[in-house]
N, CA, C and O atoms as a MOPAC input file, in Angstrom:
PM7 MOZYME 1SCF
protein

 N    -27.64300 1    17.39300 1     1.21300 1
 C    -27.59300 1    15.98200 1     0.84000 1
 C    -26.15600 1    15.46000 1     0.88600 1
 O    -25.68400 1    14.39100 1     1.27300 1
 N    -25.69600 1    16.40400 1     0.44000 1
 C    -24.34100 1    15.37400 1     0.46600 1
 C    -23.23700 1    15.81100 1     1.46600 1
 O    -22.15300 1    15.23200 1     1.52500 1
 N    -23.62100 1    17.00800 1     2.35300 1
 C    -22.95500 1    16.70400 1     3.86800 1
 C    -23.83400 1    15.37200 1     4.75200 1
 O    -23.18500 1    15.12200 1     5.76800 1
 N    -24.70000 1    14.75200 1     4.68400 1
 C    -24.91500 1    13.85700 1     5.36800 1
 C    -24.14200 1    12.50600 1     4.29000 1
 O    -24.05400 1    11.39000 1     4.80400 1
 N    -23.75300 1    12.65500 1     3.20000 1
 C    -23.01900 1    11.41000 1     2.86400 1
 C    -21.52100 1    11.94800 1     3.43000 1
 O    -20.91000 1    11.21300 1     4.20500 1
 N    -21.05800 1    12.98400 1     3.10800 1
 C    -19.48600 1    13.25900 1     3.62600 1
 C    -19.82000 1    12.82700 1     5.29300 1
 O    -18.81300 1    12.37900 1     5.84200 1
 N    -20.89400 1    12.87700 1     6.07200 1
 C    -20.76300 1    12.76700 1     7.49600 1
 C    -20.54800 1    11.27100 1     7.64000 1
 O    -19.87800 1    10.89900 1     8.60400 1
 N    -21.03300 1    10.37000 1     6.80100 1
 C    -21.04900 1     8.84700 1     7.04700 1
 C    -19.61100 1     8.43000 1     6.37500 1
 O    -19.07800 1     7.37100 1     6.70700 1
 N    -18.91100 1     9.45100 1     5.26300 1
 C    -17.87700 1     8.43300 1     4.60500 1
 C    -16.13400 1     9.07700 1     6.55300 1
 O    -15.17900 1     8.53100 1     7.10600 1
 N    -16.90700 1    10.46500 1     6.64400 1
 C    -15.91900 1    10.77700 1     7.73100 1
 C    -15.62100 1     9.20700 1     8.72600 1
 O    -14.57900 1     8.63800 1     9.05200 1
 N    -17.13000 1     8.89000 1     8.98300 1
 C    -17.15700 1     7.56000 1    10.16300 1
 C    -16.52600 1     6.83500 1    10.07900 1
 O    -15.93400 1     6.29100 1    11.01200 1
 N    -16.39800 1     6.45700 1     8.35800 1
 C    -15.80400 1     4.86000 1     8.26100 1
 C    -14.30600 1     5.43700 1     7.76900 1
 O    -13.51100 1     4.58700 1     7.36800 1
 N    -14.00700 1     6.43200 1     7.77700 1
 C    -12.16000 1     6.94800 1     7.48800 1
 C    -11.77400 1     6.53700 1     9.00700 1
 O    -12.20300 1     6.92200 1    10.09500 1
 N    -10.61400 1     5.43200 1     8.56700 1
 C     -9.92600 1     5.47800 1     9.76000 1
 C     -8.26800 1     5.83800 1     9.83600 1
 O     -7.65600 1     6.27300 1     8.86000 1
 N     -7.71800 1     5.61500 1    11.00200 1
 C     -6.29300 1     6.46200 1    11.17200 1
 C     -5.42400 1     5.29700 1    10.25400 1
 O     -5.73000 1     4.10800 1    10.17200 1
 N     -4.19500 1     6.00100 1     9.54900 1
 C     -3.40200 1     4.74000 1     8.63800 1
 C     -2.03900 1     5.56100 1     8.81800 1
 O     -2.06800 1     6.71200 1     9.25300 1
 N     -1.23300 1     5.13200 1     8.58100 1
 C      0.42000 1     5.14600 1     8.62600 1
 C      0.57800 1     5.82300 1     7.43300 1
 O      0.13100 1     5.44600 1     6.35000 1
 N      1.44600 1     7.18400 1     7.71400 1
 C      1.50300 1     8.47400 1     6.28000 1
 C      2.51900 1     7.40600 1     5.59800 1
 O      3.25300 1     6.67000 1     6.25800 1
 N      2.46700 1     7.42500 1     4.45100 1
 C      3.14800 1     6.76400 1     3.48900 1
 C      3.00400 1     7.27000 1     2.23900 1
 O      1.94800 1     7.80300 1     1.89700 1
 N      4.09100 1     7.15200 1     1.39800 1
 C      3.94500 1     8.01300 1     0.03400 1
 C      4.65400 1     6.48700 1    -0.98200 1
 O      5.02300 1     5.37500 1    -0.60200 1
 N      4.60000 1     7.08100 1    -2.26200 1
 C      5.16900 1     6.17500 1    -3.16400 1
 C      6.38700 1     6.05600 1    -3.15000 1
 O      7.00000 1     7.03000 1    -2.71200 1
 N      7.09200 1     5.00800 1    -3.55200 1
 C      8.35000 1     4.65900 1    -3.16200 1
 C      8.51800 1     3.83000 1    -1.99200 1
 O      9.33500 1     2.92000 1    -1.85400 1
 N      7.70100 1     4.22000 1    -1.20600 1
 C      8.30800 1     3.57500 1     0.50100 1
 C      8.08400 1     2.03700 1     0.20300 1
 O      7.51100 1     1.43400 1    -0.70500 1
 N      8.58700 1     1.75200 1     1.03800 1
 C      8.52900 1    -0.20100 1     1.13800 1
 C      7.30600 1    -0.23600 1     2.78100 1
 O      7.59400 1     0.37500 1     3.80900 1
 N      6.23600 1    -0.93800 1     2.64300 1
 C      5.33300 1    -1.32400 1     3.22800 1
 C      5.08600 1    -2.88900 1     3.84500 1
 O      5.48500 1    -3.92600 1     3.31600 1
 N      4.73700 1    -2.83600 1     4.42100 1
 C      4.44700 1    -4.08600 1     5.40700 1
 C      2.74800 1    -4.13400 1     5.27200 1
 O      2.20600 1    -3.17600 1     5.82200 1
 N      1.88500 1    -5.05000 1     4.66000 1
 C      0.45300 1    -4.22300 1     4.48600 1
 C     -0.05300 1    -5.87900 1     5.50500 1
 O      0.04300 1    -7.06200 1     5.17800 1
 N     -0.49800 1    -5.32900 1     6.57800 1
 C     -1.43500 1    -6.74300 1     7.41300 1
 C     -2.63200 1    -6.68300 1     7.00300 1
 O     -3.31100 1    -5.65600 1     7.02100 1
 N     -3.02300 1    -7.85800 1     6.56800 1
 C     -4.40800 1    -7.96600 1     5.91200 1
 C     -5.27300 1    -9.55700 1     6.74100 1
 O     -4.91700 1   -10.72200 1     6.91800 1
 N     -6.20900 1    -8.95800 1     6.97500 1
 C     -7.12900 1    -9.86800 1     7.49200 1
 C     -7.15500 1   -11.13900 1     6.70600 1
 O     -6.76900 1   -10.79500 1     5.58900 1
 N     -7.45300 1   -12.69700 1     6.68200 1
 C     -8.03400 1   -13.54800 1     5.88100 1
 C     -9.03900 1   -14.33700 1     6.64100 1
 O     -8.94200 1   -14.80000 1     7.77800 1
 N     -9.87800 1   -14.39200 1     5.92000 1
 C    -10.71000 1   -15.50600 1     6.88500 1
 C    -10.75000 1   -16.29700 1     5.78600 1
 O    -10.62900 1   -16.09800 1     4.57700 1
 N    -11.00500 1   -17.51500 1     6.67900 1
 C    -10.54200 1   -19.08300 1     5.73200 1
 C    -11.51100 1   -20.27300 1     6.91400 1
 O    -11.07900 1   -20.96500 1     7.83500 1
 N    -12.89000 1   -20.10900 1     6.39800 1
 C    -13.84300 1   -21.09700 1     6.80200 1
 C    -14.20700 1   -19.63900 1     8.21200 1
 O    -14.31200 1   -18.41500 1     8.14800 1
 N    -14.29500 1   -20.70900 1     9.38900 1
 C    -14.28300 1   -20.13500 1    10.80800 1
 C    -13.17100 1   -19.39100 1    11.11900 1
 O    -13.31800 1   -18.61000 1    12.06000 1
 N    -12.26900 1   -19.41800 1    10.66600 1
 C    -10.91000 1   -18.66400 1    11.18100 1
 C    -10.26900 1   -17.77400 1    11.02600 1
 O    -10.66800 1   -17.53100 1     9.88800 1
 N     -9.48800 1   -16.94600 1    11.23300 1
 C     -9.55400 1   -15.51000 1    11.00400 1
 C     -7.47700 1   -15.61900 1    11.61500 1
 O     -7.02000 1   -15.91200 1    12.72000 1
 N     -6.64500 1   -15.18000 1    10.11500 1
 C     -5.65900 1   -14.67300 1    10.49900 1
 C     -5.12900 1   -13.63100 1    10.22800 1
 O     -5.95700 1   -12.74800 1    10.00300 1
 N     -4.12200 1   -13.32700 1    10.14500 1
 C     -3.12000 1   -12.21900 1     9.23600 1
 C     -2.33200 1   -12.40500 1     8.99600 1
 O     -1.49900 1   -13.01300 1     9.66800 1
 N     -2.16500 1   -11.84400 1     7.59400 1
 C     -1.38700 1   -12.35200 1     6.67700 1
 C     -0.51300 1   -10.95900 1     6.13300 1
 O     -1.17000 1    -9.92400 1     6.02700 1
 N      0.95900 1   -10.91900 1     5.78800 1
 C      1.18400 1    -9.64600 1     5.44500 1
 C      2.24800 1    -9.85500 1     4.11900 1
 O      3.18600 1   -10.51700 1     3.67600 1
 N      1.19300 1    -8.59700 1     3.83500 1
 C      1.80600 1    -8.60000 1     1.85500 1
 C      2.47300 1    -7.61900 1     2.10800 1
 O      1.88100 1    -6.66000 1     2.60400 1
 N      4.74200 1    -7.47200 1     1.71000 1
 C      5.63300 1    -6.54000 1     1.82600 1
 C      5.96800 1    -6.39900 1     0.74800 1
 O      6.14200 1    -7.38700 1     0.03400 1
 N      6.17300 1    -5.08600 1     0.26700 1
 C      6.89600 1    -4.50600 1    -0.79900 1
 C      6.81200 1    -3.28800 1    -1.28900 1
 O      6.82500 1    -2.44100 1    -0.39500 1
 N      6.72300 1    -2.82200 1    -2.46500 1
 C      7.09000 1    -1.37600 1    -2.71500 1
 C      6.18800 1    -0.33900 1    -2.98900 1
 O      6.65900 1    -0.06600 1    -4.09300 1
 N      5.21900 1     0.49300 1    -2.85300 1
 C      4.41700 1     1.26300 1    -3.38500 1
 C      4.58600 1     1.98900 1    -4.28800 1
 O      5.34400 1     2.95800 1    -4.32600 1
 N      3.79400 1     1.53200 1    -5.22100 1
 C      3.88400 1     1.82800 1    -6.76000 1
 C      3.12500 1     2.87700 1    -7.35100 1
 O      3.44000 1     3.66400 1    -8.24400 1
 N      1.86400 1     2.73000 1    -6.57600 1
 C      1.23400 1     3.99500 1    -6.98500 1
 C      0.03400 1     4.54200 1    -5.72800 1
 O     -0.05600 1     3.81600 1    -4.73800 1
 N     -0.50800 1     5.31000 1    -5.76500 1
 C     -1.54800 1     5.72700 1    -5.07900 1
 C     -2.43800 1     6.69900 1    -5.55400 1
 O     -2.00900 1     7.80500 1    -5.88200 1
 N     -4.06700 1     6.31200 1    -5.65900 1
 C     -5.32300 1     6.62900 1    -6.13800 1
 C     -5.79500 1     7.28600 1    -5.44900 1
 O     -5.06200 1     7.58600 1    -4.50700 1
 N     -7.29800 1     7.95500 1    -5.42500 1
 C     -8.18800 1     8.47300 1    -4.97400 1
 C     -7.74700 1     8.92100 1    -3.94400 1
 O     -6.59600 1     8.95500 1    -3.50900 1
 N     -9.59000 1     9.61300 1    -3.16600 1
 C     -9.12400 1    10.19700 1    -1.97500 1
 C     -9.93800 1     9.91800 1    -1.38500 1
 O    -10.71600 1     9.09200 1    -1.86100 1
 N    -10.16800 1    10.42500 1    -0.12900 1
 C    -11.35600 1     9.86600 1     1.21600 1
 C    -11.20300 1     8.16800 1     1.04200 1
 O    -10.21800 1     7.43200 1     0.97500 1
 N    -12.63300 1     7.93100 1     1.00300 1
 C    -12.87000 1     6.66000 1     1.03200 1
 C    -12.37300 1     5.73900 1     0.09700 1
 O    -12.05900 1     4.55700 1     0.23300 1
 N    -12.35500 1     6.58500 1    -1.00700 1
 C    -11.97700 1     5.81100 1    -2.09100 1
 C    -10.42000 1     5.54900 1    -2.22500 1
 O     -9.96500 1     4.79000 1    -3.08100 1
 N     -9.72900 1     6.15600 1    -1.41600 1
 C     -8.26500 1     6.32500 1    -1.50000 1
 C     -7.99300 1     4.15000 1    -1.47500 1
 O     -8.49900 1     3.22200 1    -0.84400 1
 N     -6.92600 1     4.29100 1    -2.55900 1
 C     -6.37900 1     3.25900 1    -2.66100 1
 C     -4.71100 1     3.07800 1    -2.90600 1
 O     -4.00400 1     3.93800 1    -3.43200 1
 N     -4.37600 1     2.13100 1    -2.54600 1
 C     -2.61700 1     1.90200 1    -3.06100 1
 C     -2.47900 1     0.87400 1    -3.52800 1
 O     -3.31800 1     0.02100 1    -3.23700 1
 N     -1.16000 1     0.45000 1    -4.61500 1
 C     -0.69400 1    -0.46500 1    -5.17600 1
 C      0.59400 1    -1.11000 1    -4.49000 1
 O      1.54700 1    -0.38200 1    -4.21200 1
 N      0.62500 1    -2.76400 1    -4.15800 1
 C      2.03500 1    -2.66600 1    -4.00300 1
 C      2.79500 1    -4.17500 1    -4.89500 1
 O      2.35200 1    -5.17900 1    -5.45200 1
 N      3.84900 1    -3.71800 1    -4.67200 1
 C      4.60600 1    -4.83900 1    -5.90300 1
 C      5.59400 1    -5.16900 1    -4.78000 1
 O      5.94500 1    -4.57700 1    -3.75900 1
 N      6.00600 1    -6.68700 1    -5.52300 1
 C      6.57500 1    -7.11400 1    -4.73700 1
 C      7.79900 1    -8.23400 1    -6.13400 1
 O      7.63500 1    -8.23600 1    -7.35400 1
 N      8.65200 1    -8.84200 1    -5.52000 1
 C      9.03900 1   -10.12600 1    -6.21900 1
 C      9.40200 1   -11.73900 1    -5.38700 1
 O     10.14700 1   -12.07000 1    -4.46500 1
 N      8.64300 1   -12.30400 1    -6.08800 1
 C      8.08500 1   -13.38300 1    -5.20800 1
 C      8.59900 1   -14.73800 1    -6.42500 1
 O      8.22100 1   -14.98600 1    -7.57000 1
 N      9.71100 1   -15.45300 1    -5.42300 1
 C      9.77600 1   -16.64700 1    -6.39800 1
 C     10.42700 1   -16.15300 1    -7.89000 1
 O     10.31900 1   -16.97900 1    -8.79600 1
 N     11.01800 1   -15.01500 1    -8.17300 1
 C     11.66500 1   -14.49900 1    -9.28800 1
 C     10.18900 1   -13.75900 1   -10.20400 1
 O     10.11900 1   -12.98600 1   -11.16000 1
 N      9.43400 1   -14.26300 1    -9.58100 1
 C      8.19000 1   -13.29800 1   -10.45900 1
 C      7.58800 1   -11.84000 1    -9.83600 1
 O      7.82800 1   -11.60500 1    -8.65200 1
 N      7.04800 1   -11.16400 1   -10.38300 1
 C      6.63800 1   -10.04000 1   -10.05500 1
 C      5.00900 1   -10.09000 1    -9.55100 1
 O      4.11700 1   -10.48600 1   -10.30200 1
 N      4.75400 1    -9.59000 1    -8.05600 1
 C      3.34200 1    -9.81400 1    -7.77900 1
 C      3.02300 1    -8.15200 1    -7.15900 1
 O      3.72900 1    -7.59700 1    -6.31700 1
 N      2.05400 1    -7.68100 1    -7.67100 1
 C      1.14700 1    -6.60900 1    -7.55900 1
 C      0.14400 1    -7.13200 1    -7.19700 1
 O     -0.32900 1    -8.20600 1    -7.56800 1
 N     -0.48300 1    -5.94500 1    -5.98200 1
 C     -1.81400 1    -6.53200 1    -5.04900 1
 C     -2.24900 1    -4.83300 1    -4.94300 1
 O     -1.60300 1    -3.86900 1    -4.53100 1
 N     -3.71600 1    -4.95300 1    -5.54100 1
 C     -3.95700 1    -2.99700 1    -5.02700 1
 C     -4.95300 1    -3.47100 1    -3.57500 1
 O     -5.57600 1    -4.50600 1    -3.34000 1
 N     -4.75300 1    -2.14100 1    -2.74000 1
 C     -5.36000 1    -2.64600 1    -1.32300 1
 C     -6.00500 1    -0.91800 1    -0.96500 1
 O     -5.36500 1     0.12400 1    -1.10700 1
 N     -7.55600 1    -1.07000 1    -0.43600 1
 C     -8.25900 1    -0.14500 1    -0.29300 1
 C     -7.81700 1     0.60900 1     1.16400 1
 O     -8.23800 1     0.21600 1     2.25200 1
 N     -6.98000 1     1.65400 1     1.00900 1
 C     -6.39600 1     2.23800 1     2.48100 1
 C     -7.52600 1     1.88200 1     3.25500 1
 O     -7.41200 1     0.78300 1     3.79700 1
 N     -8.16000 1     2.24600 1     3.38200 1
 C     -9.60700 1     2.73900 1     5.01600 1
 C    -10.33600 1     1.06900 1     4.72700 1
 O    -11.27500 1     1.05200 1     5.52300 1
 N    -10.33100 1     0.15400 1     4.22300 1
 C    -10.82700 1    -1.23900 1     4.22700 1
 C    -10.61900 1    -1.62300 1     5.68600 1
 O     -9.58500 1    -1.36900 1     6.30500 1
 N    -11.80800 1    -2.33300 1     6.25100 1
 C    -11.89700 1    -3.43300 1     7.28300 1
 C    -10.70700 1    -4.56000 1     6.92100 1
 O     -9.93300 1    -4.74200 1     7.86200 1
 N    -10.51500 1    -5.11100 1     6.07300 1
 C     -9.84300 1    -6.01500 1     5.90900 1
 C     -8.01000 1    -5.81400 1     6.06000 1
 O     -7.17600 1    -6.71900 1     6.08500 1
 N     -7.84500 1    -4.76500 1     6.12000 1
 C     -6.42500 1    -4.16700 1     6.71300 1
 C     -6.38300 1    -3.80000 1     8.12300 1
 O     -7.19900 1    -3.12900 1     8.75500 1
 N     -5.56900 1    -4.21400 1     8.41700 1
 C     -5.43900 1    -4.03900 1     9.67300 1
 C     -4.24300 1    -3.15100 1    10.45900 1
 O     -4.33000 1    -2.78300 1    11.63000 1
 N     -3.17300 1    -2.90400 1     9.61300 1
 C     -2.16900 1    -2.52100 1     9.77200 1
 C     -1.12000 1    -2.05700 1     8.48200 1
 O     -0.78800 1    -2.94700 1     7.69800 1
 N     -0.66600 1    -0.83300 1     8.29700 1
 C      0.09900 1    -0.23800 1     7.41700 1
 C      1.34400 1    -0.03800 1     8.13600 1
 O      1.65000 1     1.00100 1     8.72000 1
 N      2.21200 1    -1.34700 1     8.04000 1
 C      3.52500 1    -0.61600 1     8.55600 1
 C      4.54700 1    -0.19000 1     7.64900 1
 O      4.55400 1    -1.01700 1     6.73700 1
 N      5.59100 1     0.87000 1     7.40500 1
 C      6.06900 1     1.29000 1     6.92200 1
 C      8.13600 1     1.12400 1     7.05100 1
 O      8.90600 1     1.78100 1     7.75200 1
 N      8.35900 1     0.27400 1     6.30800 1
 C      9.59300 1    -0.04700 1     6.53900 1
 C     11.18400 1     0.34800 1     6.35500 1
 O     12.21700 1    -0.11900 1     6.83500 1
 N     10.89300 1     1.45500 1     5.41200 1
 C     11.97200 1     1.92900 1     4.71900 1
 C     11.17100 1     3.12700 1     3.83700 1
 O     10.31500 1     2.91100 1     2.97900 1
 N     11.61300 1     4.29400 1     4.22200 1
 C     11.38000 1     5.40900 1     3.15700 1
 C     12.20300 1     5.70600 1     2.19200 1
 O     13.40100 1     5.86300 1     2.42700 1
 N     11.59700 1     5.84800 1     0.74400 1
 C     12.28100 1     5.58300 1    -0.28500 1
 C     11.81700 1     7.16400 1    -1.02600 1
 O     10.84400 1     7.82200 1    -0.65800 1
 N     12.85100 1     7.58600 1    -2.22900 1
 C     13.31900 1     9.09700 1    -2.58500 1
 C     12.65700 1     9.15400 1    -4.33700 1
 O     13.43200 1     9.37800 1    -5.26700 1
 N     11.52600 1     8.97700 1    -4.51500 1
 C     11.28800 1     9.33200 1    -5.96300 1
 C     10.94100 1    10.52600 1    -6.50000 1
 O     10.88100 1    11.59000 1    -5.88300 1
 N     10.64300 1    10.30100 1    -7.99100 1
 C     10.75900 1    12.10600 1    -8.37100 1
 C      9.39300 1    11.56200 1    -9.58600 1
 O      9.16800 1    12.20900 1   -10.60900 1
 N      8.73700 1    10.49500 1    -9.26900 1
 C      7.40600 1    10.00400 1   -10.06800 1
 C      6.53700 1     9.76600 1    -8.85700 1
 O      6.86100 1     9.46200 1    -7.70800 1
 N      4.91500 1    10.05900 1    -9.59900 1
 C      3.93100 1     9.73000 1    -8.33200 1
 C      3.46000 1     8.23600 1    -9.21600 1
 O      2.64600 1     7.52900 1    -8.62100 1
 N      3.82800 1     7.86700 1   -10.26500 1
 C      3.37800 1     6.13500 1   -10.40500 1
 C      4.68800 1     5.45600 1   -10.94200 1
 O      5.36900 1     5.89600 1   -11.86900 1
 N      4.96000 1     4.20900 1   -10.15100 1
 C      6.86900 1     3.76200 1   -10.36200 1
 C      6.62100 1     2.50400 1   -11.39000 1
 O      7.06600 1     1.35600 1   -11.37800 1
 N      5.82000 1     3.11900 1   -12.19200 1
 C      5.20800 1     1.57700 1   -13.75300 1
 C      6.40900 1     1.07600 1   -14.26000 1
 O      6.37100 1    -0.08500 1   -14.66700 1
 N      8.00600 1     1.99100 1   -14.36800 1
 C      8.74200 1     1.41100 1   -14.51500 1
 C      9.64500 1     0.22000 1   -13.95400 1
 O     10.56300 1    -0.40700 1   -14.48300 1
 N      9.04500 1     0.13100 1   -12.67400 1
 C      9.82700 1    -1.18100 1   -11.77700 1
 C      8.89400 1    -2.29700 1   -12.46100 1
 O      9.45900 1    -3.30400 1   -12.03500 1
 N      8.10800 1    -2.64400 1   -13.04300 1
 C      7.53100 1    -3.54300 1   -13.80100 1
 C      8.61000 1    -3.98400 1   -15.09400 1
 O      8.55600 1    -5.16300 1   -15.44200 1
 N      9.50300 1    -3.14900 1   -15.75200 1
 C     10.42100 1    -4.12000 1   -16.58200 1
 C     11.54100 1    -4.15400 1   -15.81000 1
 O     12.62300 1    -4.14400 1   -16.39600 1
 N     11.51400 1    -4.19700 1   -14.48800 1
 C     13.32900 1    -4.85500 1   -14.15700 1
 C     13.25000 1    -6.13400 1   -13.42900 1
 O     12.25700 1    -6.63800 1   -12.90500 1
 N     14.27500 1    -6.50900 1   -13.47500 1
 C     14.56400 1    -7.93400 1   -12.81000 1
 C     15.59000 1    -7.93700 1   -11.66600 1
 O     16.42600 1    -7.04200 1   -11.54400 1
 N     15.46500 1    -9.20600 1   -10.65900 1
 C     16.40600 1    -9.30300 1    -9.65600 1
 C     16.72400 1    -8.09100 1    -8.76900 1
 O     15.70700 1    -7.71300 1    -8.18700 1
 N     17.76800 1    -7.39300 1    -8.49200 1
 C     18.09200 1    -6.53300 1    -7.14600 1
 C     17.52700 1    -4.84000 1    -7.75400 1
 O     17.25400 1    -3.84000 1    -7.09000 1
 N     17.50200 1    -5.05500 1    -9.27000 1
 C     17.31200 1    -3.65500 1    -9.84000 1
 C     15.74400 1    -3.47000 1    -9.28800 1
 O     15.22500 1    -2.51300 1    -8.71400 1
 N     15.27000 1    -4.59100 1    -9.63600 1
 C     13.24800 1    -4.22700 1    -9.26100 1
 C     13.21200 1    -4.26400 1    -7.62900 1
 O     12.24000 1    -4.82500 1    -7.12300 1
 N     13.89200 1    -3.88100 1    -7.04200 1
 C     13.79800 1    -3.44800 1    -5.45800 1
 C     14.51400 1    -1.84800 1    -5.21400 1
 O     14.51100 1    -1.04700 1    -4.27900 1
 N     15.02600 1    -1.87300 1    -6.39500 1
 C     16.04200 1    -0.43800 1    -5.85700 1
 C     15.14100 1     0.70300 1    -6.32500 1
 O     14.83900 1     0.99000 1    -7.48400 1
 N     14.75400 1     1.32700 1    -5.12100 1
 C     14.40700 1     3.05400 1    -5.09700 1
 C     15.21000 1     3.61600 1    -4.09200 1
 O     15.46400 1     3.04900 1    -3.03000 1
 N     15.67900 1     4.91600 1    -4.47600 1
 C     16.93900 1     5.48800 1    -3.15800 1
 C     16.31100 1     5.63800 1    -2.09600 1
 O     15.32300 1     6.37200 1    -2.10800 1
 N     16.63100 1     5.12000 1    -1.14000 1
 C     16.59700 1     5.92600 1     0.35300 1
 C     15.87800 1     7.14600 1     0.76600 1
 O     15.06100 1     6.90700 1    -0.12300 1
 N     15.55400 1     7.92200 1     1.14300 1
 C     15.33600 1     9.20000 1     1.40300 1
 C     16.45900 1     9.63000 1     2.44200 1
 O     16.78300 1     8.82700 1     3.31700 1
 N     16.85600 1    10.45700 1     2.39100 1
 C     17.19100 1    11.15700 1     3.22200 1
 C     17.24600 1    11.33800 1     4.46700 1
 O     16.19600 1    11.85500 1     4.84700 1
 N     18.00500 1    11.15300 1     5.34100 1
 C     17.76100 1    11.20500 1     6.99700 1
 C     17.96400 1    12.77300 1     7.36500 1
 O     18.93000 1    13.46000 1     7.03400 1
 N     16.68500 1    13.24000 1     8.22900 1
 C     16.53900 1    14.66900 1     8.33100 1
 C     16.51900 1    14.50000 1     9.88000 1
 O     16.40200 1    15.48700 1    10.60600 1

């Protein structure tokens, strides 16, 4: 029984851009708005990351207008279209809850990683 559900969740896993927490993301997301269909892309920092297979999900934060905006987005979703990855960043936490109390240039700063 439940290799024929793992065979259907395999179908709908599709290929996504390796990314870990910390990194700064580029996330293209589908909108449709009446008949029309664009993309739209939400950038900023990955804060955390959930589940696995299908269920796998990520968080990302951003600062927008001096305020702080968090958007969680379902990796393997139809409605994404693209995970680009802009900057790899060096943490030593798998959830970054603390960039939620900083302000201005501090709530963007995670180190670099390393060039190998």
């Amino acid at each position: 029984m439940s290799s024929i559900i793992q065979k259907i969740e395999d179908e709908q896993l599709k290929e996504v851009a390796d990314f870990n927490v910390g990194d700064t993301v580029k996330v293209h997301t589908r909108v449709v708005e009446g008949d029309k269909e664009r993309i739209q892309i939400f950038s900023g920092i990955v804060i955390a990351k959930k589940g696995q297979g299908l269920n796998q999900a990520f968080t990302v934060r951003k600062i927008s207008y001096g305020e702080g905006v968090e958007r969680g987005f379902p990796v393997h979703s139809p409605r994404i279209s693209k995970i680009e990855v802009t900057n790899r960043g060096k943490v030593r936490r798998a959830r970054l809850n603390y960039l939620r109390g900083r302000v201005g240039k501090q709530a963007m700063s995670v180190k670099p990683a390393a060039r190998s």
